[in-house]
N, C-alpha and C positions, 0 to 999 in steps of 0.2 A: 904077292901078285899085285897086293893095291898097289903099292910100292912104284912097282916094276911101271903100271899104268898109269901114273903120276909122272914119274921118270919121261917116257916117251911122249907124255902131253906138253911137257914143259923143253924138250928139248925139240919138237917139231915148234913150239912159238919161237925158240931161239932163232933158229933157220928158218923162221919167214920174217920173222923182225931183221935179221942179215939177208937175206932175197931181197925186200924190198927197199932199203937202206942202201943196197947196191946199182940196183935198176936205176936210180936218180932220176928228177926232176931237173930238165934242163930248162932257163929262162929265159933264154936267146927266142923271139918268134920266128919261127920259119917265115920264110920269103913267100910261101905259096900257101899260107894260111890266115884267110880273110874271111870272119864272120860276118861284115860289115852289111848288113842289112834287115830287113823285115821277113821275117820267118814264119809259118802258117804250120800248124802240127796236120799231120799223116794219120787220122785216128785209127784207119784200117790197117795200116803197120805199125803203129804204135802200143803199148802195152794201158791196159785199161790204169787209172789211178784207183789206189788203195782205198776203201769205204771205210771212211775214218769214222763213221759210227761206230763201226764194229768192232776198229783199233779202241774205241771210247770205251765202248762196255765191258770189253774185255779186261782193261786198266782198272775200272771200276771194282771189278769183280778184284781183283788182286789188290786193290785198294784196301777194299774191305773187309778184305783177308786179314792185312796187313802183311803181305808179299809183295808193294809195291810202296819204299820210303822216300825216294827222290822224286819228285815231281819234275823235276827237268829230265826224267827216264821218259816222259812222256813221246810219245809216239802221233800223238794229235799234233804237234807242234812239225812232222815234217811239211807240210806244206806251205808250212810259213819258212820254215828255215830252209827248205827245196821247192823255191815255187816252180819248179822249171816241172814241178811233178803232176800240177794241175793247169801250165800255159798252154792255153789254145794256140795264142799267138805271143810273139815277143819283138824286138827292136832291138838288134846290137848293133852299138857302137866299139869303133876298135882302133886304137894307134900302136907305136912303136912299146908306151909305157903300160898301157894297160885297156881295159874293154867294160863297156858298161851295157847292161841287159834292164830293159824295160819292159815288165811283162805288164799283161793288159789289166789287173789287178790284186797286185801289189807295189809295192814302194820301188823305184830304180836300186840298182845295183851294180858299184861298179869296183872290178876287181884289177890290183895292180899285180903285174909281173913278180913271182917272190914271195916270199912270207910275210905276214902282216898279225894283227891282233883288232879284233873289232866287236866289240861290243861282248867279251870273254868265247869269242870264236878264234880260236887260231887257226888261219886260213896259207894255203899254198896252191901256187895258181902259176904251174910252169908246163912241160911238154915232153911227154912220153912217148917217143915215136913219133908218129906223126899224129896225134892226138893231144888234145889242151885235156889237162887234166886240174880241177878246182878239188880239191881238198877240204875238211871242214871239221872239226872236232871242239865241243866244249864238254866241259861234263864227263856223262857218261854217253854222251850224244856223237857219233864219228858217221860221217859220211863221204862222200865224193860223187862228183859229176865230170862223166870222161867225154867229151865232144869231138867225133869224129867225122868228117869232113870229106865227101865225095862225091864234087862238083858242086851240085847245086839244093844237095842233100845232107842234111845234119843227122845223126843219128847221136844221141845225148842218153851213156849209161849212167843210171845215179841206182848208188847204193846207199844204203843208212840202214845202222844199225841204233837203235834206241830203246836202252832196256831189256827185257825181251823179243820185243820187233824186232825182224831181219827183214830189210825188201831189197829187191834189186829188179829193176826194171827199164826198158827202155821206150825212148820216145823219141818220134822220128821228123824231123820239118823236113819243110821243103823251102826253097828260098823266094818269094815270091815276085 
């Protein structure tokens, strides 16, 4: 029976590793997809950000367990690596090649169309539908930020997974 529960764990990864290997990332911009401005978050539609004390002590505790060996499993570090998770406000810029985000504190960011390597993140930044999809994985660190776009409203889903962290959450601007 473990067996058997082994078996169907490992061949449902198979089939979503082929599901989403299929789906594809297209890199062509849509014609009628333009982030190109100053953005102000929705807090009352927006999803609260994660109290990363809590992610701390938690880590801690498994630290000192010794149930936690990778330090880059760290879960503190999503807001540095998804600042979009704590931007009140942001600034995008956008061309044909690629789009840069300035949020109010942190460092600019700007990503090109395609797959890249930066800084041991391997990053893909193409379009799912009608939705920009940024990708993001080092480590044991994997995330995405999916930006959906209706009119004059962004709704930005980012998930990350870090460790034992799992969050998924959205955050909604408005375009100002």
């Amino acid at each position: 029976m473990k067996y058997l529960d082994s078996f169907r764990r490992i061949a449902m990864a198979v089939m979503l590793v082929f599901l989403v290997g299929c789906a594809g990332i297209n890199y062509e911009i849509p014609q009628s997809f333009d982030l190109t401005g100053s953005w102000i978050l929705d807090e009352e539609s927006s999803d609260v950000t994660p109290d990363l004390s809590k992610i701390q002590e938690s880590e801690q505790r498994r630290a000192i367990s010794g149930r936690q060996s990778d330090p880059t499993d760290s879960a503190t570090f999503i807001v540095h690596d998804f600042p979009v998770v704590a931007a009140e406000t942001m600034r995008i810029e956008q061309d044909a090649e690629s789009m840069g985000i300035q949020f109010k504190e942190a460092p600019y960011v700007d990503y090109k169309w395609g797959r890249q390597v930066r800084n041991r993140w391997r990053i893909e930044v193409g379009w799912s539908g009608e939705s920009l999809v940024i990708s993001k994985a080092r480590d044991s660190v994997r995330g995405s930020e999916t930006y959906t776009l209706n009119g004059n409203v962004l709704t930005i889903r980012v998930r990350v997974n870090a460790g034992k962290e799992r969050m998924v959450l959205d955050r909604i601007y408005t375009r100002e």
